[in-house]
C-alpha positions as CSV (number, residue, x, y, z in Angstrom):
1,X,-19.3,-0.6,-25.6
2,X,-19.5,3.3,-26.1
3,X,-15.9,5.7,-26.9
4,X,-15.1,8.6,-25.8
5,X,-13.7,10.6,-27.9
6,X,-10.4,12.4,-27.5
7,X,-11.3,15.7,-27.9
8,X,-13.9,15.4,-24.9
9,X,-12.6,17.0,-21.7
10,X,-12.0,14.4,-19.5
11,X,-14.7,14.6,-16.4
12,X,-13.8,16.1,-13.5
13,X,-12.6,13.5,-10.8
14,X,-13.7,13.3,-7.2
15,X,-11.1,14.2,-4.7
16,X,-12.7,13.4,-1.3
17,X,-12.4,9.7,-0.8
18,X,-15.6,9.7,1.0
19,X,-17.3,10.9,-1.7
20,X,-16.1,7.9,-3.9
21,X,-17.0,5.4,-1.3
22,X,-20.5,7.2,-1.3
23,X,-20.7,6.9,-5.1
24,X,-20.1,3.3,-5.5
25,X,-22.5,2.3,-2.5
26,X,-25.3,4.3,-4.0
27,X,-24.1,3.4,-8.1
28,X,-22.7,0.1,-7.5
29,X,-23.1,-2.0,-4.6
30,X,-27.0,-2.1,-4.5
31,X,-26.9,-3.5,-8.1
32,X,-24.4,-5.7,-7.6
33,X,-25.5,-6.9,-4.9
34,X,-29.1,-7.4,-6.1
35,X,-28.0,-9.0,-9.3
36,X,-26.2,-11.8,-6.8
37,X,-28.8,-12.3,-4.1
38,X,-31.2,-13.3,-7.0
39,X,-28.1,-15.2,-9.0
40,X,-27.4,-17.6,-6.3
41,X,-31.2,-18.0,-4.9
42,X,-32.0,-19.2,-8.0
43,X,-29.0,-21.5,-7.7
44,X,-30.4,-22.7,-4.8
45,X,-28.3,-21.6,-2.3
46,X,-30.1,-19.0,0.5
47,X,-33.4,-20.8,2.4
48,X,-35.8,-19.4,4.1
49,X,-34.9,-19.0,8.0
50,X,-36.5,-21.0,10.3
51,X,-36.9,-17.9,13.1
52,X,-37.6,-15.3,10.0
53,X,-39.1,-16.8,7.3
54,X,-39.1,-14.0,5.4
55,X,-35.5,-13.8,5.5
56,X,-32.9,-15.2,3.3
57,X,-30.0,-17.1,5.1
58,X,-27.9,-20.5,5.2
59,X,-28.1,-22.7,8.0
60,X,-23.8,-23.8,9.0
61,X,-22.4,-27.1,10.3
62,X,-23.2,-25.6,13.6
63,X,-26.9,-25.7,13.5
64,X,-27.2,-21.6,13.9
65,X,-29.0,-20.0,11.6
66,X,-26.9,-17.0,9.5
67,X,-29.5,-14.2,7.7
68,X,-27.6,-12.5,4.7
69,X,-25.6,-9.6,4.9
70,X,-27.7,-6.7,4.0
71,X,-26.3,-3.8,2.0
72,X,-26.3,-1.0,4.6
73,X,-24.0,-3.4,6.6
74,X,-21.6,-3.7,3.9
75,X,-21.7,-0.6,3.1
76,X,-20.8,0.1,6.7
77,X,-17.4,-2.2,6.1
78,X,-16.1,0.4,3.4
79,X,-16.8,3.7,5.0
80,X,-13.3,5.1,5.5
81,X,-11.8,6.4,8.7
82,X,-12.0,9.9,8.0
83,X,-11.3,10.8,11.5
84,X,-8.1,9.1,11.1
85,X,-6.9,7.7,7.9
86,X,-3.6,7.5,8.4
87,X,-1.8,5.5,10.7
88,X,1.8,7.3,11.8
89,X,4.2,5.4,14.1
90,X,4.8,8.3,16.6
91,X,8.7,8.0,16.4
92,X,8.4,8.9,12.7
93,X,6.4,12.4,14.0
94,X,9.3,15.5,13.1
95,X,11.8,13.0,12.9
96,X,12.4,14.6,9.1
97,X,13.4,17.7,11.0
98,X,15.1,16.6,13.9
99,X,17.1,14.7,12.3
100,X,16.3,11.6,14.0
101,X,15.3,9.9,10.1
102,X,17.7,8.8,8.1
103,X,16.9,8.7,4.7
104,X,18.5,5.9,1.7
105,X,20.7,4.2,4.5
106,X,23.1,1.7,2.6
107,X,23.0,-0.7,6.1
108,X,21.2,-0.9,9.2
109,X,23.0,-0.2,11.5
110,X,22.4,2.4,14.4
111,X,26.1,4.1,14.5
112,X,27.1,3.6,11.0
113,X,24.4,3.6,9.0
114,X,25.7,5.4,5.3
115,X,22.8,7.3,5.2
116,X,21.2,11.6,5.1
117,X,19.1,13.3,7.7
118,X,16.7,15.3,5.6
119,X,18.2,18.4,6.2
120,X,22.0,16.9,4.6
121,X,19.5,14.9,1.2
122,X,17.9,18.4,0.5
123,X,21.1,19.9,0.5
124,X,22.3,17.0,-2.0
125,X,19.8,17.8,-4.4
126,X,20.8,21.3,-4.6
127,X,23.4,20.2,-6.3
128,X,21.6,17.8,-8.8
129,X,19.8,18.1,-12.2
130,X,16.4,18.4,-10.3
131,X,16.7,21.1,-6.7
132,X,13.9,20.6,-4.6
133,X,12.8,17.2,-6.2
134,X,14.2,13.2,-5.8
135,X,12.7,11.7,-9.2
136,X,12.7,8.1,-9.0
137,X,12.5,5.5,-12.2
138,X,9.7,2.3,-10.7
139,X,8.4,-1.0,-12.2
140,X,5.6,-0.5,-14.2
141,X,3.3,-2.8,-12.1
142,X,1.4,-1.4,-9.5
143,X,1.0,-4.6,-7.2
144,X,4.6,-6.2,-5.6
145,X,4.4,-9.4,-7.2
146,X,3.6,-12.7,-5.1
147,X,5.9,-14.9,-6.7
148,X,9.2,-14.2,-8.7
149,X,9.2,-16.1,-11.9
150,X,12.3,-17.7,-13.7
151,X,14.3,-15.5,-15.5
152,X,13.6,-12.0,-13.4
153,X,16.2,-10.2,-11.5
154,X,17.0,-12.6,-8.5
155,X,16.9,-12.7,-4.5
156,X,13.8,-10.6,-4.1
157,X,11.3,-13.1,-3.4
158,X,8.4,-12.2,-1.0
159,X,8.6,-12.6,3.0
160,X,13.1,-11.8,2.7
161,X,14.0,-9.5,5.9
162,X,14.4,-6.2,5.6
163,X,18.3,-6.7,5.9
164,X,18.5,-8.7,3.4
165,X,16.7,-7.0,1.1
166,X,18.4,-4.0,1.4
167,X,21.9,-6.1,1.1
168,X,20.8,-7.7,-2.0
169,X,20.0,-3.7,-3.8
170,X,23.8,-2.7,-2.2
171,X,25.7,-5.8,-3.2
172,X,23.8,-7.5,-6.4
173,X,25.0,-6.2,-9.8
174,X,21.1,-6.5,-10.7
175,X,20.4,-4.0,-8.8
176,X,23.1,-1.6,-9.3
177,X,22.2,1.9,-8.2
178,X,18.6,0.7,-7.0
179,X,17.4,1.8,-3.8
180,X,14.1,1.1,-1.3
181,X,11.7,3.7,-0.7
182,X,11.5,6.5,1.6
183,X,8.0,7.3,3.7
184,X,7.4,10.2,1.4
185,X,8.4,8.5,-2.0
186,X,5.7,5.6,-0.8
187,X,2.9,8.1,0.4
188,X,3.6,10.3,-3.3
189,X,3.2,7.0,-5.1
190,X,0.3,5.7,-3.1
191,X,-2.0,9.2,-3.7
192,X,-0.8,9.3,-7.1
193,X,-2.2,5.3,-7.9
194,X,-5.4,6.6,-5.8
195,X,-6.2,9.4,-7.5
196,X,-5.6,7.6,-11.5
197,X,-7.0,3.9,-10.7
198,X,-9.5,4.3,-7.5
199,X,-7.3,1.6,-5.9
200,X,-4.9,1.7,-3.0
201,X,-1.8,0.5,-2.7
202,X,0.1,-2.4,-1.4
203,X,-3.1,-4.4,0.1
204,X,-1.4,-6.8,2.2
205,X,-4.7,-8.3,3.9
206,X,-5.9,-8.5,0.2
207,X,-4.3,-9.4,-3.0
208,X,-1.1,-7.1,-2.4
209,X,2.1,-7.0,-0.2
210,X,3.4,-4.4,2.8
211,X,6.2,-2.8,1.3
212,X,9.8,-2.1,3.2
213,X,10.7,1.5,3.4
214,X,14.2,0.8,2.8
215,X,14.8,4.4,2.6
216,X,13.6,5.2,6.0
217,X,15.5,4.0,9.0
218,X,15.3,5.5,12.3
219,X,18.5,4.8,13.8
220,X,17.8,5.7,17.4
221,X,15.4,2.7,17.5
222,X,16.9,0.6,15.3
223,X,13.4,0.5,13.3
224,X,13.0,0.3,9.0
225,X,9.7,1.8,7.4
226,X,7.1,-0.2,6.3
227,X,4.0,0.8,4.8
228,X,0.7,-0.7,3.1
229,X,-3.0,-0.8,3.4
230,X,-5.1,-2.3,6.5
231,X,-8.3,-3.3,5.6
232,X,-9.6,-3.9,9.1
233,X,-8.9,-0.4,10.1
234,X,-9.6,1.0,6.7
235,X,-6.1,3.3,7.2
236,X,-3.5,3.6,5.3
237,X,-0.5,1.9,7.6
238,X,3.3,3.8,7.7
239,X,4.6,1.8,10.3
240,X,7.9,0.4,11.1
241,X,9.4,-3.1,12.1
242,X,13.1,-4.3,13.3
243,X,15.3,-5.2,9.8
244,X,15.6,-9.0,10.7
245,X,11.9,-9.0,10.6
246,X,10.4,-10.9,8.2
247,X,6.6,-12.1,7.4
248,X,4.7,-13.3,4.6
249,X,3.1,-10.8,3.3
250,X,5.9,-8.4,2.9
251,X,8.3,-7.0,-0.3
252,X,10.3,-4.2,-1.7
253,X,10.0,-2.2,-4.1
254,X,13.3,-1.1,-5.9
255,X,13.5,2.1,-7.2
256,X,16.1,4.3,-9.2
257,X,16.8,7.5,-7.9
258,X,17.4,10.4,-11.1
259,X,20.2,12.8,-10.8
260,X,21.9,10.7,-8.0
261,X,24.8,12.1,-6.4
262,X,27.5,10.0,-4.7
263,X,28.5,10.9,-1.4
């Protein structure tokens, strides 16, 4: 195990995400992949292929033969989208500045909703401790947890409408001042866990959950923000659902805004 010590400038970090993904296949994935081929041949487990016997495979339950995964076609599965690594729901395009957004709603609902255009929360802040900026206080962990354990704040187990969650941060004494996020609080919070752990945030096709944008509604539509990572389509995912909604692999994450001002 080698230190670093702390007077040593820390190295410079890599900024293009494609560059990263690069990195590891060239650093990382060869190795490790190496070091497992031969781990689990010598278990046993790969045979040589009946229509390429100089290949490695298994034979399935159906009969068909199945080669191994080589690395360039793995490494194929991580490449990022860098033509488009965002995916936007077009109703949320300029709907900060035509006012068609509303922003820390206290209900969903389309005429009445309690919430600011952008225009009316920037204003707000003008008048707070911090113009120009909406601090917010978060959990520590970076992952939503799967499973709410005895003794933690109640109602906010996994898979809970968006509704409901965003009646239990209005109405629960728990969760006094608490509010959900807004599309730019999430996409701040995801670059910032990018760029200090080389991880993204909220996985929900992996070992994460989507998280409800409570603090986006789009009232025309009747739609809350959602957001998260989608592995298939290696994008990040700022989407939106109706707020009776509810799946699995969804969550909130509460959040306290700093410098809050009523009304």
């Amino acid at each position: 195990m080698s230190f670093r010590p702390d007077h040593l400038p820390n190295p410079p970090q890599e900024h293009d995400p494609q560059a990263r993904v690069e990195r590891f296949i060239e650093q990382e994935l060869r190795q490790q992949y190496q070091g497992t081929v031969v781990a689990l041949n010598h278990a046993g487990l790969w045979e040589p292929l009946m229509s390429s016997p100089t290949e490695l495979g298994i034979t399935g339950m159906d009969g068909k033969e199945y080669p191994l995964p080589t690395p360039a076609g793995i490494a194929g599965t991580l490449a990022l989208d860098t033509n488009q690594p965002l995916y936007n729901w077009k109703g949320w395009n300029n709907a900060d500045r035509n006012g068609q957004a509303v922003y820390y709603p206290t209900q969903f609902d389309q005429t009445n909703h309690g919430g600011s255009t952008k225009a009316q929360l920037l204003a707000q802040l003008q008048r707070s401790p911090f113009p120009g900026y909406n601090l917010l206080l978060l959990p520590r962990q970076s992952a939503i947890p799967n499973q709410w354990k005895p003794g933690q704040r109640a109602d906010l187990a996994p898979g809970q409408s968006g509704r409901d969650y965003l009646k239990t941060l209005t109405t629960t004494p728990d969760y006094a001042h608490e509010v959900g996020l807004t599309l730019e609080d999430w996409l701040t919070l995801a670059l910032a866990h990018l760029e200090t752990t080389n991880h993204v945030l909220d996985d929900y096709q992996g070992d994460g959950k989507a998280a409800w944008l409570l603090g986006s509604y789009h009232p025309s539509s009747g739609a809350v923000g959602y957001a998260g990572w989608n592995r298939g389509r290696r994008q990040v995912y700022l989407g939106r659902d109706d707020p009776d909604a509810r799946a699995s692999n969804t969550d909130v994450r509460p959040a306290v805004r700093m410098g809050r001002l009523e009304g």
